[in-house]
N, C-alpha and C positions, 0 to 999 in steps of 0.2 A: 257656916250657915249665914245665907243674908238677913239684913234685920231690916225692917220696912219702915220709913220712916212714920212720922204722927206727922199729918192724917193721912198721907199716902197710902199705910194701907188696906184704906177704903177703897180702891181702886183695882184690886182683885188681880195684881202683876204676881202674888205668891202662886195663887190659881194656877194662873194661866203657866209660872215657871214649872209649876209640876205634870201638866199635861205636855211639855214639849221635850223635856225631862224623860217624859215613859215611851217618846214616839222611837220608834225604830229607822226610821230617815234621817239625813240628813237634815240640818238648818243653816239655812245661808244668810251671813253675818256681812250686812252694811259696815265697812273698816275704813274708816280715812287715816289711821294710823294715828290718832289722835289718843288722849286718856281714856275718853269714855268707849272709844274701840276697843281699847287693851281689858277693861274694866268686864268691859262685854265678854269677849277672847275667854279671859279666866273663868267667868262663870261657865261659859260652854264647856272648855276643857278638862273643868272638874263632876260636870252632871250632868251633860246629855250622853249619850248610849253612841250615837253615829259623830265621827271626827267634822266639825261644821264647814262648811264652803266659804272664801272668804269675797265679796264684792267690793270694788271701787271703783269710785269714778273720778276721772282725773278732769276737772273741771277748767282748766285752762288760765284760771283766772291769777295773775303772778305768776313768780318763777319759784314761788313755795308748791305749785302742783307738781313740779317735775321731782322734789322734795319729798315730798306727800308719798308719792306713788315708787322712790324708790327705798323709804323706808316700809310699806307695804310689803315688799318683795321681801325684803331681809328680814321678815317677820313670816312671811309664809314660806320660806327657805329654811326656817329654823325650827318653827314647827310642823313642815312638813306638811302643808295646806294646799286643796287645791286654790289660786287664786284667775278670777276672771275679773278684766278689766276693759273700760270703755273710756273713749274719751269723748266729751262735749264740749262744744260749743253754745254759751252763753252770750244770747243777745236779749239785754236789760227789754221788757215790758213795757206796756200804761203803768203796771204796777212797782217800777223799778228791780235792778241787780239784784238783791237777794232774794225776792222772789222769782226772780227766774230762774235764780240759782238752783233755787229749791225744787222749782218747779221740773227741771234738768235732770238733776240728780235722781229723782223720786222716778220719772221714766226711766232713767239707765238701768236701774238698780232693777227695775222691774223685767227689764228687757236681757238683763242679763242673768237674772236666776233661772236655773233648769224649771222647768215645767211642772206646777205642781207643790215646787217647794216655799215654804214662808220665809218673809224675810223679816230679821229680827235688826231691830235699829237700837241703835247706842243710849238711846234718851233718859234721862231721871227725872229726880223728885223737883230737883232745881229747872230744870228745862222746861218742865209743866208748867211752875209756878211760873217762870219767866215768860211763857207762852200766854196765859191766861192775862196777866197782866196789862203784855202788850196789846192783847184785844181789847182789854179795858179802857187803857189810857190812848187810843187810835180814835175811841167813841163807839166803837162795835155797841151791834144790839144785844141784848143779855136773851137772845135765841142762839150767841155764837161764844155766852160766859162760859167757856172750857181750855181744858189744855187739852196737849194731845191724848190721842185716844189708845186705849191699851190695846184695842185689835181695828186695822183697817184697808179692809180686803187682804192682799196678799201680806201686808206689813203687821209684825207685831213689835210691843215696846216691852221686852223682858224684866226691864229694871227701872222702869217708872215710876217705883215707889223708891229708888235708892238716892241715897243722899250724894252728891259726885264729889263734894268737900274736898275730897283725900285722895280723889283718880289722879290727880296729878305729882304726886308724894309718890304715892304706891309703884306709879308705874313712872321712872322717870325717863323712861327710854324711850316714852311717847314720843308723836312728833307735835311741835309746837308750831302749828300754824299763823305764815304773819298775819292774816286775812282775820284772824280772832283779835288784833289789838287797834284793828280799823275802826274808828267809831262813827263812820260813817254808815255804820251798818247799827239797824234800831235793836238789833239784842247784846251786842258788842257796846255800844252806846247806855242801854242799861245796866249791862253789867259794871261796865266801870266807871255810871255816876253813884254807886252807890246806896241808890233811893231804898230798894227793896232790902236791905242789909237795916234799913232804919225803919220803915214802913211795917216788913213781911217777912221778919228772918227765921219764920219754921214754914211759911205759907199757912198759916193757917188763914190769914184772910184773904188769900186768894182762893184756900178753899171751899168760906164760907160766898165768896161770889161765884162759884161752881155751884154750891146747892142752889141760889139764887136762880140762877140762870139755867139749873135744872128743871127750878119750878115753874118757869116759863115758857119751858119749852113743853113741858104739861098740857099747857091751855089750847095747844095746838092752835093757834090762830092762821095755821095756812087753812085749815078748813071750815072758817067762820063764815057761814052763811049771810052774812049780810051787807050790802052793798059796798064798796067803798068808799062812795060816793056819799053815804049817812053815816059812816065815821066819823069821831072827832080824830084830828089832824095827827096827833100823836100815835090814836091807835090802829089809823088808818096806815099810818110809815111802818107799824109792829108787822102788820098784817102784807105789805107789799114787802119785807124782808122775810118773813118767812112762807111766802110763796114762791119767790124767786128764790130760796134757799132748798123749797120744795123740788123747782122744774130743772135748777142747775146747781146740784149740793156741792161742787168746788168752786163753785166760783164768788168771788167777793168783790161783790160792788161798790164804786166810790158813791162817796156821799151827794156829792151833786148828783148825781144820776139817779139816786135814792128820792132825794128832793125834788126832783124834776116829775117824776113819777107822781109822787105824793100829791103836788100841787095839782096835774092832769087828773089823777083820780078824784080830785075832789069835787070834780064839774060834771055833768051827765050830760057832757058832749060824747058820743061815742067815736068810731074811725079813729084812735090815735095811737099809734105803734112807735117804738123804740126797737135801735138795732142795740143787741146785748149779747155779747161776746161772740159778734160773725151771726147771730141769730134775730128774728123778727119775733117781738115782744109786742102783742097786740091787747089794748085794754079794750075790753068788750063788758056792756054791763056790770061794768064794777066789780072785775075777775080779770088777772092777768093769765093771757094765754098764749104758750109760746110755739111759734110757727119754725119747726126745722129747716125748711131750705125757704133761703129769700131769693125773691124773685128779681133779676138781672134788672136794675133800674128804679125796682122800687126805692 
């Protein structure tokens, strides 16, 4: 039996393991061949009812993907799975390589599950807390203080409350990704400066700035009736992130563009638009309103 870690499981992943547990379908299983894939693997193969679908995506990035994916195979050769596989190409963002990475993978994986079925992703208690963190320490608004979510559209996180300490012990037949000891990358870079091991090593204060960040998102302030323009500065920036969190909920805005905003709304000139992800963002009356197709020239 899993045992959920404190405060993990306040996060309702026992729940949710026992409703997919009773489902009579199939579950298709995001696998990079990594620990917390095998981790995943095992819980499937001891208590869901239908044999799970295995997903990967071969991301291109080094010559650890050709790695990746043919340890993949000799895991779904062994246990007898079916395995679908895509390959992507990663072209880095405004946002830089790992989120596009991310951003890649997160379409594959969706593009390649049958119709219908959920996809269950590898994540725990550590990946949360290390997620929450990083929005903290980037300057994120406490409208975005979370980690990842235990259900998100087609994606679920079966073991978001599990501790992964020991995935690498347990299973050592994983495959060890170089691309995990790059610390060019901001959660590879956290992981092996250590901070959080000195900081946060149960999360419990990453969980107490999840409640934090819960209760702000309470106040709703995307539908705060009043000007922006008669805001003070501070809660006038709350309120244009969670509007623009409102009209485009994946998308994550740099801070200068945040601040550019801020400052335009603080004036009751009206006429003043921003283009925001391919899209026309128009301040009107101290309300941002966003215009789907921009016009050729505007």
């Amino acid at each position: 039996m899993l045992a959920s870690s404190t405060p993990g499981v306040e996060l309702g992943a026992e729940a949710l393991r026992g409703q997919l547990e009773a489902q009579d379908q199939a579950l298709a299983l995001a696998f990079s061949g990594g620990p917390d894939s095998h981790a995943l693997l095992a819980w499937a193969k001891t208590s869901l009812r239908v044999p799970p679908i295995l997903l990967h995506v071969h991301h291109g990035l080094g010559a650890g993907s050709d790695d990746a994916l043919a340890a993949v195979e000799r895991v779904a050769e062994a246990e007898q799975l079916e395995l679908l596989v895509e390959r992507v190409e990663v072209q880095p963002g405004s946002r830089g390589l790992e989120a596009a990475a991310r951003r890649a993978r997160y379409e594959a994986l969706g593009n390649l599950a049958p119709t219908g079925l959920q996809i269950a992703l590898g994540h725990g208690w550590n990946d949360w807390v290390e997620s929450l963190w990083l929005r903290l320490l980037s300057g994120s608004s406490p409208l975005f203080w979370s980690g990842p979510q235990l259900r998100d559209g087609a994606f679920v996180r079966p073991l978001i409350d599990q501790d992964q300490g020991q995935h690498a012990h347990r299973f050592p037949e994983a495959f060890s990704d170089p691309m995990n000891e790059d610390t060019r990358f901001e959660r590879v870079w956290l992981r092996r400066s250590g901070l959080l091991e000195r900081l946060d090593p149960r999360g419990e204060v990453a969980w107490a700035i999840h409640c934090l960040g819960r209760r702000a998102r309470a106040l709703e302030p995307a539908t705060w009736d009043q000007p922006l323009d008669e805001l003070p500065e501070g809660l006038r920036r709350l309120v244009i992130r969670a509007q623009i969190a409102q009209l485009k909920p994946h998308w994550r805005p740099r801070t200068g563009f945040i601040e550019a905003l801020c400052e335009a709304a603080g004036t009751r000139r009206g006429g003043r638009w921003f283009s925001m992800a391919g899209e026309r963002l128009d301040l009107r009356r101290g309300k941002l309103v966003l215009n789907r197709v921009m016009r050729r020239g505007n």
